[in-house]
N, C-alpha and C positions, 0 to 999 in steps of 0.2 A: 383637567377638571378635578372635581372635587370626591367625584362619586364615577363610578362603572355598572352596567346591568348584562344580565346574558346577552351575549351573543357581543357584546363589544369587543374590539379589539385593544389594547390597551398596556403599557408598559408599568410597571410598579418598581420603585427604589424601596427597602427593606434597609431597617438600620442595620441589620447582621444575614447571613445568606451562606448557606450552605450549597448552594450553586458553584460550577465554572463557570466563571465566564472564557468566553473563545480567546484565546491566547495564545504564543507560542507553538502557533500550527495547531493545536488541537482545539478540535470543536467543542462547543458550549456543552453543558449538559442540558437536557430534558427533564421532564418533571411535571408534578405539578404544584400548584400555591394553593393550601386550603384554609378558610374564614368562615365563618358563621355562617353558614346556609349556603356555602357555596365555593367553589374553586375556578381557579386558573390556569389552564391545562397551558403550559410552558413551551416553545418553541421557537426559542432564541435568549441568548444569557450576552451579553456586552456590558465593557465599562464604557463609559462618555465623563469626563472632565473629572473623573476619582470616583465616580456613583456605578452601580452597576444594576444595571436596568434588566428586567427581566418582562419578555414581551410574549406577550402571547392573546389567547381570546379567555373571556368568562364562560363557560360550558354551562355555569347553575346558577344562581345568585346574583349579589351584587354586592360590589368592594367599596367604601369611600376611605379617604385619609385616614390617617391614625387608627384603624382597624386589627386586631390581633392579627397576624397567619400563623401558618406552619407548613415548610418547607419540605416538598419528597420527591427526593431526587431519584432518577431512574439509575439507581446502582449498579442494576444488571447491563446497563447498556454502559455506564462509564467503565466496571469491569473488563468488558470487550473494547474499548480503546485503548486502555492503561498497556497492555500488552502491543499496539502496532504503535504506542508511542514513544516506551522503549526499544521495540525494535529498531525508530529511526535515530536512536543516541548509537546501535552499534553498526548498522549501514552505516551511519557516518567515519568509523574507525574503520567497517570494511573496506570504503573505498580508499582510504589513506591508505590501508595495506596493501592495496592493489592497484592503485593508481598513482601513488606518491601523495605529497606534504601540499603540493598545491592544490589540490582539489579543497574549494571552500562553500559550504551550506549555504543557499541562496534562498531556502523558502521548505516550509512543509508545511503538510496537511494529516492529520489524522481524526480516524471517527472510529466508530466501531465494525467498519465494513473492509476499510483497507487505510492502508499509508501511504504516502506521496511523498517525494522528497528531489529537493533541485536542489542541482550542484555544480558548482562553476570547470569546465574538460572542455577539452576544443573538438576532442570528436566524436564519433558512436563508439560506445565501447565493443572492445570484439566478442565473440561469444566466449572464447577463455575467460575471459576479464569476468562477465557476465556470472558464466558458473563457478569462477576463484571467488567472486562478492557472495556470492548466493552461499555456499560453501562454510565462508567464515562467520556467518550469521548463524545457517544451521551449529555448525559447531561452538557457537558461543550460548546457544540456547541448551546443548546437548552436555557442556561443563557446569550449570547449574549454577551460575556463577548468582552473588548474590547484586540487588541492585538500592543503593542507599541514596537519600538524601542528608544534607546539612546545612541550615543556614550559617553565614558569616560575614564579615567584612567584605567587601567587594575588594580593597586593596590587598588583604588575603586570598581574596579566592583567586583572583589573577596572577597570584604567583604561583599558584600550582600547577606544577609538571603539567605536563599535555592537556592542558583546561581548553575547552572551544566556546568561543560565543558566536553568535550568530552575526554576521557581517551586516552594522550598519542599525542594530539594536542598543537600545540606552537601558540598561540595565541600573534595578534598585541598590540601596546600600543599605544594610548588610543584603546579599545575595542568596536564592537558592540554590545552591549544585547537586548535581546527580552524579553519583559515579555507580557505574556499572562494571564489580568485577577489583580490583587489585590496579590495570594498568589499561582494562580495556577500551573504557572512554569516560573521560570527566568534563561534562557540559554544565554551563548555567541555565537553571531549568527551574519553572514554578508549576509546570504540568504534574494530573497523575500518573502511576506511574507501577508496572508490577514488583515485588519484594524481589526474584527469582528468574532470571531469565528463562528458566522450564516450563515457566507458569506463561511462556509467549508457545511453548507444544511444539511447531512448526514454523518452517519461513519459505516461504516460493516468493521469488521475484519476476512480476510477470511482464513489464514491459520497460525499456528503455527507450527514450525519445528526445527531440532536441525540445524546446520551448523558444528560444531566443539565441541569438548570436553567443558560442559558449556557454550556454548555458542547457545542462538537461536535466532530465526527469524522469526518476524510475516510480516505478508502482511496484507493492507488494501485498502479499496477504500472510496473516499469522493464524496460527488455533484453527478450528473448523475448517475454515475456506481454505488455508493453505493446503489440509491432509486432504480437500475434494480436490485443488487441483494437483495435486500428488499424483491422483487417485486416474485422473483424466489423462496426467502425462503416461502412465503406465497401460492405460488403455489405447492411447494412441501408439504406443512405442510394439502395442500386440500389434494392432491394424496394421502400422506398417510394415513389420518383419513377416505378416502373412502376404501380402501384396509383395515384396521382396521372392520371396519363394513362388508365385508365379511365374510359368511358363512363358515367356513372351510372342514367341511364334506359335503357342497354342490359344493367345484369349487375346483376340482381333481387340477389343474394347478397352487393355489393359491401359493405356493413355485415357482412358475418360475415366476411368475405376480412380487412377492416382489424380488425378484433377480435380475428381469429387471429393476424395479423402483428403486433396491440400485446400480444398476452402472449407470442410470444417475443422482443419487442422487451424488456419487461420482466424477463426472464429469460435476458439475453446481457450477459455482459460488456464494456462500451465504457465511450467518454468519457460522465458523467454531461450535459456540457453536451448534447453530441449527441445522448443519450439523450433529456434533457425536449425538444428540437429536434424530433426525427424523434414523438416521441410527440402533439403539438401539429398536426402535419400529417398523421397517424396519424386522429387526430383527429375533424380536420376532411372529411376523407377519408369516414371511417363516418356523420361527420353527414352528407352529402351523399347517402350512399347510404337512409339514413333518409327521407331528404323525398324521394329518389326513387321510394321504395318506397311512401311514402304518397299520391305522386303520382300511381302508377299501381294503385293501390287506390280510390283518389277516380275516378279514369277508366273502372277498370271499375263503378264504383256506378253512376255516369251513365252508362254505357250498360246496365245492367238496366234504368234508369229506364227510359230512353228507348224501348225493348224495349217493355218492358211499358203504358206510355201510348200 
């Protein structure tokens, strides 16, 4: 239509837009659109056929055609992506270092909450693999390395050394590329994006999983959430090494103490390496309490016996 009133739902094309649209794995930005007596609180950014539509409801007011705006983007929340969307440009070099040359980027996601990222391996990786990835991420956030863009030809940017595109993307001409670093990774890339890998703070990777035949998918968290769940592995890693120092032939219940402590070890967000780590000692822990138990179930048998002959 021609016109909008509160409370409509309603998409608006803008000849210019200071918005993301969702691309490239990372989510739209938010925001909102404001006009004469009223705004459009934004929640959801897309292109459709070169236009980029920006959807959302009218909160105040009412919009028709050719109406002035003015665009306000939520900076603080695109801030908080820009860092888990460079992280997924150096997971992608971590796992090359750690898993070899064939592993190929099959899909991401990023927001400002975490990063997703698939990628083509035939099987779980092991928990080494897991904390050598996790590792080389931390340590590429911990060298400060800087992180740039350039636009250029697409027939130049495809000839630089270790360039990645994304398997199965049509990429514009001239191209954006991102490098991160000297040698660390040079992707084509139109996302935002942080100056500084330091300015991503931290990296926990908290889950690897399959999705599809060869194909998996890790999750991770940067800044904030990563240093909480830092904060949770090191808590959990107290819990267990006190349950460890338990006596087993002294505390009948020690099997049900570590069975409680591995479902919310299960149900807390950490480092996944950490996670099968402490669960493994977790473990071993409940089995000990088991044979303690039946140890001293066998000891009172024999003394019924013995009682009774």
């Amino acid at each position: 239509g021609e016109s909008a009133k509160e409370g409509d739902s309603v998409g608006l094309v803008l000849d210019k837009s200071s918005f993301y649209a969702e691309a490239g794995g990372q989510d739209a930005d938010l925001g909102t659109i404001s006009f004469e007596g009223g705004e459009l609180i934004v929640n959801d950014v897309q292109v459709y056929g070169g236009y980029i539509l920006h959807s959302g409801v009218i909160s105040t007011g009412s919009v028709s055609v050719g109406a002035d705006v003015q665009c306000q983007v939520d900076y603080d929340r695109r801030r908080d992506v820009a860092p888990n969307h460079s992280m997924t440009h150096v997971l992608n070099a971590a796992l090359r270092e750690v898993l070899g040359d064939g592993v190929d980027q099959r899909g991401s996601q990023c927001n400002d909450e975490k990063l997703r990222f698939d990628f083509s391996h035939k099987s779980a990786m092991t928990v080494d693999q897991l904390r050598d990835t996790e590792v080389f991420v931390r340590e590429t956030i911990e060298k400060s390395l800087p992180v740039k863009a350039e636009v250029m030809a697409l027939a130049d940017a495809k000839a630089i050394p270790g360039v990645r595109a994304m398997f199965g993307e049509v990429y514009p001409d001239p191209v954006r590329v991102v490098r991160v670093g000297d040698d660390c990774s040079v992707e084509f890339c139109g996302g935002t994006h942080i100056s500084n890998t330091a300015e991503a703070e931290a990296f926990v990777l908290t889950e690897e999983t399959a999705v599809a035949k060869g194909i998996r998918r890790i999750s991770a968290l940067t800044r904030g959430a990563a240093a909480k769940a830092v904060a949770e592995g090191t808590e959990f890693e107290g819990k267990t090494s006190s349950l460890e120092s338990i006596n087993p032939d002294e505390t009948p219940d020690l099997d049900k103490q570590a069975g409680a402590l591995r479902k919310d070890l299960d149900a807390a967000e950490l480092s996944a390496a950490l996670k099968a780590e402490l669960r493994a000692r977790i473990e071993a822990v409940q089995k000990k309490g088991i044979e303690a138990k039946k140890r001293l179930l066998a000891g009172r048998v024999d003394k019924v016996l013995n009682t009774v002959t």
